[in-house]
C-alpha positions as CSV (number, residue, x, y, z in Angstrom):
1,X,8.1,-51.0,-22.4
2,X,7.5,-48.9,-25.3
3,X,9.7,-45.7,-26.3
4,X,7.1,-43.2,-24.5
5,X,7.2,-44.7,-20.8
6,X,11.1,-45.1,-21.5
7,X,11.4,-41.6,-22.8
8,X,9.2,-40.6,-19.3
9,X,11.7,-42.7,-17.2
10,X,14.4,-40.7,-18.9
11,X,13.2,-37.5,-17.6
12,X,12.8,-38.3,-13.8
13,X,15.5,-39.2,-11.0
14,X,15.6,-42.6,-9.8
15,X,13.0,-42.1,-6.8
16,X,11.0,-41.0,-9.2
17,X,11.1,-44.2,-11.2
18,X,10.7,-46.5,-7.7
19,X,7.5,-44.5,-7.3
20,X,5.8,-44.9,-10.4
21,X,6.6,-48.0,-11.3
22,X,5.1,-49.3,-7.8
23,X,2.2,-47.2,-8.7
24,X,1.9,-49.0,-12.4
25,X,1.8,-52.6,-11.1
26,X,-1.1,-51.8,-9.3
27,X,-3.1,-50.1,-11.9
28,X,-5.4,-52.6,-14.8
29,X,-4.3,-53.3,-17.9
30,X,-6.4,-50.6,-19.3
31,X,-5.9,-47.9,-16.8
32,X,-1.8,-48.9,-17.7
33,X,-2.8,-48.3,-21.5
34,X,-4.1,-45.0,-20.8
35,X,-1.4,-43.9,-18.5
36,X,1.4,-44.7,-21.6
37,X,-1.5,-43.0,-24.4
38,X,-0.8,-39.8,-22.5
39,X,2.5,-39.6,-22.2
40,X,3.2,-36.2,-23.3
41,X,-0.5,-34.9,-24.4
42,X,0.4,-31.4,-23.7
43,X,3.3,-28.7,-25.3
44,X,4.3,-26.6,-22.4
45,X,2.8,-25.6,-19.0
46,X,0.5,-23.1,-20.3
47,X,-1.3,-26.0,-21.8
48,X,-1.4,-27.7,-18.2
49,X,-2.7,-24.4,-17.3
50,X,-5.7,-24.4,-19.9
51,X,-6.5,-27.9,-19.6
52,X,-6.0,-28.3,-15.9
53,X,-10.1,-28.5,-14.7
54,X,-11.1,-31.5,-17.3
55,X,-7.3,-33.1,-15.8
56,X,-9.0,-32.9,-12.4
57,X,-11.6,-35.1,-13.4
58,X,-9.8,-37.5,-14.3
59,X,-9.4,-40.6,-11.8
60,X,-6.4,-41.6,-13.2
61,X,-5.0,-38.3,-13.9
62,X,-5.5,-37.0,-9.9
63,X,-4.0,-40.1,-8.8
64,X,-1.0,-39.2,-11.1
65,X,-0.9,-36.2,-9.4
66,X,-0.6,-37.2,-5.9
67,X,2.7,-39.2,-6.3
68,X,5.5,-37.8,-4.4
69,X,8.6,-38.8,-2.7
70,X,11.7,-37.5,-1.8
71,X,12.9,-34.2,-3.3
72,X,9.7,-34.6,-5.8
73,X,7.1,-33.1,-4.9
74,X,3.3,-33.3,-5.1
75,X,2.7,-32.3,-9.1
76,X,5.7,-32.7,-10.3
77,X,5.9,-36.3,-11.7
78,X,1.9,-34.9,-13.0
79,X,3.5,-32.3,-15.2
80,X,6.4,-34.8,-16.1
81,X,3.7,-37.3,-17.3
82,X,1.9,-35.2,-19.5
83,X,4.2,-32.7,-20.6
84,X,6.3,-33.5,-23.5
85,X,10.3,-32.5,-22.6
86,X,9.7,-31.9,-18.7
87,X,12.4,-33.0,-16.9
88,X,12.4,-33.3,-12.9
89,X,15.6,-31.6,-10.9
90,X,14.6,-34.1,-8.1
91,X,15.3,-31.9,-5.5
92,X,18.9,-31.2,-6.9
93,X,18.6,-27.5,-8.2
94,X,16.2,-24.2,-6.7
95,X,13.8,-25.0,-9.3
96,X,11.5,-28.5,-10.1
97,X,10.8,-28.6,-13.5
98,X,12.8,-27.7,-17.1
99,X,10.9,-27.4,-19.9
100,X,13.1,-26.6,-23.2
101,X,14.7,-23.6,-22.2
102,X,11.7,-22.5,-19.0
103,X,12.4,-23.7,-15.5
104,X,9.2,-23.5,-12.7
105,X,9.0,-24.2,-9.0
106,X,5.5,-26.0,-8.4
107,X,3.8,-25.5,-5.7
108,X,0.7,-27.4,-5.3
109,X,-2.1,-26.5,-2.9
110,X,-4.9,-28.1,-4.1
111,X,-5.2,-30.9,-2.8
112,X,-5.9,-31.8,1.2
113,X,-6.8,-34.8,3.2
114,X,-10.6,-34.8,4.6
115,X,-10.8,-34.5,8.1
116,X,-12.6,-37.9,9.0
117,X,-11.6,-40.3,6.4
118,X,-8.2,-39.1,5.6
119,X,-8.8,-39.7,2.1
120,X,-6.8,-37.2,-0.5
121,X,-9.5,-34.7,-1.9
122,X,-9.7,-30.9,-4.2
123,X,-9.9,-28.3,-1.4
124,X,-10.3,-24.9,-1.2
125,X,-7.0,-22.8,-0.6
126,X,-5.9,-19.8,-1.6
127,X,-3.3,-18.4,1.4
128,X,0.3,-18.0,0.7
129,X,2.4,-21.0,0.1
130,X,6.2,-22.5,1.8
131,X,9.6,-21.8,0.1
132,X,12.3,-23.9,0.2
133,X,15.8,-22.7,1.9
134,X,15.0,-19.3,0.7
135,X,12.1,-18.9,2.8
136,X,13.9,-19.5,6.2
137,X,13.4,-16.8,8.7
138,X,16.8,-15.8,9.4
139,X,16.6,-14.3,5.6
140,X,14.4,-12.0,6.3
141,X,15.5,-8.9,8.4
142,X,11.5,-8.0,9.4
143,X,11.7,-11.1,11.2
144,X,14.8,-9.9,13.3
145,X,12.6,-7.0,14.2
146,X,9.7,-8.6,15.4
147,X,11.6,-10.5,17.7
148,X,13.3,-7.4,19.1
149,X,9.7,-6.0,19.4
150,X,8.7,-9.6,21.0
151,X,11.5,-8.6,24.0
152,X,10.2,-5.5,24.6
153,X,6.7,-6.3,24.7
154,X,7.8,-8.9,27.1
155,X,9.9,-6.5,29.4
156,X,6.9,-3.8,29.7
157,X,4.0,-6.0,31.4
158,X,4.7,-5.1,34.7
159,X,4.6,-1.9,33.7
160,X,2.6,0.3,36.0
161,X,1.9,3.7,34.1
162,X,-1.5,5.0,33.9
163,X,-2.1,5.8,30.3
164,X,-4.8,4.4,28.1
165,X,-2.2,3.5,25.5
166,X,0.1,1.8,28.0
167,X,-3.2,-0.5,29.4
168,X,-3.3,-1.7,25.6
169,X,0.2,-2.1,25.0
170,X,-0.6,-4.6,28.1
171,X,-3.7,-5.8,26.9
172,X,-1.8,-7.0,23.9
173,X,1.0,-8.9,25.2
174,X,-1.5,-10.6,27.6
175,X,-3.0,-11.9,24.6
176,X,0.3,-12.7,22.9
177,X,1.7,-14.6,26.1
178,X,-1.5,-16.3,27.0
179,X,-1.9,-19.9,26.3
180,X,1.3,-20.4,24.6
181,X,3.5,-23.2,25.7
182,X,7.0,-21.3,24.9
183,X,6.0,-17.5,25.9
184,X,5.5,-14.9,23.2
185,X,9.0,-14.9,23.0
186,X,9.5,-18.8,22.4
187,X,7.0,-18.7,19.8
188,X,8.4,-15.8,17.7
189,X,12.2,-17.4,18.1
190,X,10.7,-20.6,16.8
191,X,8.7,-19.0,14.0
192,X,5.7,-20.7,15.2
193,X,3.3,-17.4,14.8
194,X,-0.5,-17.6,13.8
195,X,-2.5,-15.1,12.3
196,X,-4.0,-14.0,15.3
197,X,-0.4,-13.2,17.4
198,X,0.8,-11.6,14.4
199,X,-2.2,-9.0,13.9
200,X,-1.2,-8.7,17.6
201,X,1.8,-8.1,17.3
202,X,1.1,-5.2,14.9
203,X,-1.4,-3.5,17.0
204,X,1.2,-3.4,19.6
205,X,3.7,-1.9,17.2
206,X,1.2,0.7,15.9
207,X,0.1,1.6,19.6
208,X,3.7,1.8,21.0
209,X,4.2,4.0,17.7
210,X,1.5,6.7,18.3
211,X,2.5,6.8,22.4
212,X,5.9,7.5,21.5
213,X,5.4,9.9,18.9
214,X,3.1,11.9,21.6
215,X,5.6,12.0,24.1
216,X,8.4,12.2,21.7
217,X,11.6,14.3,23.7
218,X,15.5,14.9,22.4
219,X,18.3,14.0,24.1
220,X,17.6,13.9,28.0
221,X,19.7,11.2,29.6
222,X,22.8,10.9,30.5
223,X,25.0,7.7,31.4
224,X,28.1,7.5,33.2
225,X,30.2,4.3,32.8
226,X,32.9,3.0,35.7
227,X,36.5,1.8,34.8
228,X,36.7,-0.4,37.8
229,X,35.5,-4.1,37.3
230,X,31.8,-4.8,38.6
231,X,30.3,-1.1,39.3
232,X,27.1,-0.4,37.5
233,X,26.5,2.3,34.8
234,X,24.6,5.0,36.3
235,X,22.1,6.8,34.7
236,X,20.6,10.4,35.1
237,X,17.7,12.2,33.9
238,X,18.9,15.8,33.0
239,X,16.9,18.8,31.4
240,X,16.6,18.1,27.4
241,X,19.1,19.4,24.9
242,X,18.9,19.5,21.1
243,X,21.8,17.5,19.2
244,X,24.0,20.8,18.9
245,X,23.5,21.5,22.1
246,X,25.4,18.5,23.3
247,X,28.7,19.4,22.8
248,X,28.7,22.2,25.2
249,X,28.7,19.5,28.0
250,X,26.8,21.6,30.3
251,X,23.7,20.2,31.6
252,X,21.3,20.0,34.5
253,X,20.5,16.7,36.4
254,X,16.9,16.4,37.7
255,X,17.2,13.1,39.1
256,X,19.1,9.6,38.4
257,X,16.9,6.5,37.1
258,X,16.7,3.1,37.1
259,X,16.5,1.8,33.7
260,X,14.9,-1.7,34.3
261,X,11.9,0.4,36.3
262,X,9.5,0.1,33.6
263,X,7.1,2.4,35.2
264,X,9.1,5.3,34.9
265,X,8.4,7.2,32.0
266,X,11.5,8.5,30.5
267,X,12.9,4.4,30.7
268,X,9.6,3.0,29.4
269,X,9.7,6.1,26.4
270,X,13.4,5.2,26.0
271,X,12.8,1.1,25.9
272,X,9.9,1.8,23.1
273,X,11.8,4.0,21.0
274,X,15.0,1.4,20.4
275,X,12.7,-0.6,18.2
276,X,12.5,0.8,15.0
277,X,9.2,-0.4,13.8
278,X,7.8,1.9,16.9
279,X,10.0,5.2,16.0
280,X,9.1,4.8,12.3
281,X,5.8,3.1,12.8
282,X,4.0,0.3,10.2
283,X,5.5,1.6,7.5
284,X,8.8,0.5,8.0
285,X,7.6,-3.1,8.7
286,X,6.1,-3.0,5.3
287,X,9.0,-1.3,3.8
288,X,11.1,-4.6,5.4
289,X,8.2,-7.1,3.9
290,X,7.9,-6.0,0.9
291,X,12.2,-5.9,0.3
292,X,12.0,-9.4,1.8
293,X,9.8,-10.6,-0.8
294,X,12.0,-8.7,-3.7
295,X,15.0,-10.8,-2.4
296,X,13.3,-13.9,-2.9
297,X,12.2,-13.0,-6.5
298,X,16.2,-12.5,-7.2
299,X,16.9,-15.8,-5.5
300,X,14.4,-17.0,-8.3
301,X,15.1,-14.7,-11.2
302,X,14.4,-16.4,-14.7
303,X,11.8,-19.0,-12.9
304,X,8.4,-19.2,-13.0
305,X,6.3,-19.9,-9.5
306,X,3.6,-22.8,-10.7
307,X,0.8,-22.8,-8.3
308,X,-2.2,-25.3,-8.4
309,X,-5.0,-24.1,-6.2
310,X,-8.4,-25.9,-6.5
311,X,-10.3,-24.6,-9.5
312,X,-6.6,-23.1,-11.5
313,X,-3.2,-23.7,-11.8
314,X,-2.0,-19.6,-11.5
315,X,2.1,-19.0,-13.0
316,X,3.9,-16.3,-12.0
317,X,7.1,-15.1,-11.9
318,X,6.3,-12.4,-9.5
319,X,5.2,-12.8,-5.5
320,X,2.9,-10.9,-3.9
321,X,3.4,-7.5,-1.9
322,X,1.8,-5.1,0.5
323,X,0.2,-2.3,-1.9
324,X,-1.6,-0.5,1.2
325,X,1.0,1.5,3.3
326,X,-0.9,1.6,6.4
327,X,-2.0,-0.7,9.3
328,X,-4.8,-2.0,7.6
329,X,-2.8,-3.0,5.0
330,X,-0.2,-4.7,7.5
331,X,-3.4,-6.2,8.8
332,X,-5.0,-7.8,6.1
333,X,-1.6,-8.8,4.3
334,X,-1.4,-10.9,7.4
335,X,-2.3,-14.8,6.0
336,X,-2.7,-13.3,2.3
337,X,0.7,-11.7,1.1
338,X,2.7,-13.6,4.1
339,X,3.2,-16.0,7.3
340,X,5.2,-17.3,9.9
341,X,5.2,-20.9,10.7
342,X,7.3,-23.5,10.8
343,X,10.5,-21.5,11.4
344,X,10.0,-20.1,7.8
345,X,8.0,-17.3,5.7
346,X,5.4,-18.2,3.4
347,X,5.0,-16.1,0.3
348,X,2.4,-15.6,-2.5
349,X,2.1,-15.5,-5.9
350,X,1.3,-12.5,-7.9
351,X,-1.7,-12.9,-10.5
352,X,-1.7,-10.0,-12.9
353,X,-5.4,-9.0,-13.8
């Protein structure tokens, strides 16, 4: 073992070793020779960067690549190889790689397995990408939301009020509920969301938005609680009153509801506006996104995201946001700035033009 391989052995936890010196014994004596000749070709990750194409034609070099195990991930051991100084966190710290005094988190998503043969191969993907702990849902507070507006489009379809808007609230949660093996619900609980429920899910939010704003009233019900164990709330429709109005107490009931009647009006109004994505509209979702995303930049302040895609390797220390303020924007961030699966948010990295 000469001084490079040992100085590379140095640098990477003990799986790490297992791995690649399984993966040496198979390799021929010259394939071995060239593997310890390139030991450390490369200064820094910018270099990987440059160089990363003619590395991709390499046999030897993709199959270096590939090697992962646990806590070391796909790439890592790669830049390790051919990086002079990279050392591997194994899985230990937030980020993968030190280099001197630069830490990165890599991310590759360039490589996939071909559908019929199974066999590793360069593909095409350009989509947002999985954190680690930081990306679990229950971090991000739009995801709190959407479940909220996941209930209520549940609780409104059997709804039975003749308004255009209503029929494609209903439309939408047909679509939402339909061949799903958990409910609507069950799947946005589970963060288990595709691309199509999610653009769904926003059309419903954006149509509840503009019926609510339509029929948009003050303060006109009224709720009287009991002292006595096991009697109901009761609950009365009374003329409308402005907020300074209300300490006046004066008032005139029109008629007492039933707020699980969804096809009453004044409950189905009052049931939409509770959600604040629907009172404020899809702003406020992308308001929620985009601070979600700035959160996880903190969590990864001073590190830079490495991400190979096919044909580059981009680095950034920034992620992706929603630029477009409006439901198109919402819409086509859907799959490109973010996603939902797997009981976590997937993020994107920034590229600076």
């Amino acid at each position: 073992m000469n001084s490079s391989h040992q100085d590379l052995l140095d640098r990477i936890p003990l799986d790490a070793k297992k791995v690649l010196n399984n993966f040496l014994v198979k390799l021929s004596e010259d394939q071995k020779a060239e593997f310890i000749s390139r030991i450390g070709t490369y200064q820094s990750m910018s270099d990987i960067q440059q160089n990363y194409l003619t590395e991709m034609d390499s046999e030897l070099s993709r199959k270096v690549f590939l090697l992962k195990t646990t806590g070391i991930g796909m790439g890592e051991l790669w830049c390790a190889w051919l990086i002079k100084g990279a050392v591997l966190s194994g899985g230990g710290e937030h980020y993968d790689i030190t280099i001197g005094e630069e830490k990165y988190e890599v991310k590759a998503y360039n490589f996939s397995k071909h559908y019929r043969t199974k066999e590793w191969q360069l593909a095409k993907y350009s989509g947002p990408w999985r954190l680690g702990n930081a990306g679990a849902m229950s971090n991000f507070r739009f995801v709190e939301n959407l479940l909220y507006n996941a209930e209520i489009a549940h609780r409104i379809s059997d709804s039975q009020i003749d308004h255009p808007d209503v029929k494609k609230m209903k439309s939408l949660v047909e679509k939402m509920e339909k061949g799903s093996k958990y409910g609507m619900i069950g799947d946005f609980a589970r963060g288990e969301v595709n691309q199509k429920k999610m653009k769904w899910m926003i059309e419903f939010i954006n149509t509840a938005h503009l019926y609510v704003n339509r029929n948009r009233s003050e303060y006109n019900i009224v709720s009287f609680g009991s002292t006595t164990p096991g009697n109901p709330d009761v609950y009365y429709l009374v003329n409308e009153k402005q907020i300074e109005e209300l300490g006046s107490g004066s008032f005139e009931i029109i008629r007492p509801i039933d707020m699980e009647n969804h096809s009453d009006p004044v409950v189905f109004d009052r049931m939409l506006a509770k959600s604040k994505y629907i009172r404020e509209g899809v702003k406020a979702m992308i308001d929620d996104i985009n601070i979600d995303i700035e959160k996880v930049e903190k969590k990864y302040d001073g590190i830079d995201f490495v991400v190979f895609r096919k044909e580059v390797v981009n680095i950034s220390r920034n992620l992706k946001k929603i630029e477009n303020r409006t439901k198109k924007g919402l819409l086509d961030a859907v799959g490109d700035v973010f996603s939902l699966s797997s009981a976590s948010i997937r993020v994107k990295e920034q590229i600076w033009n």
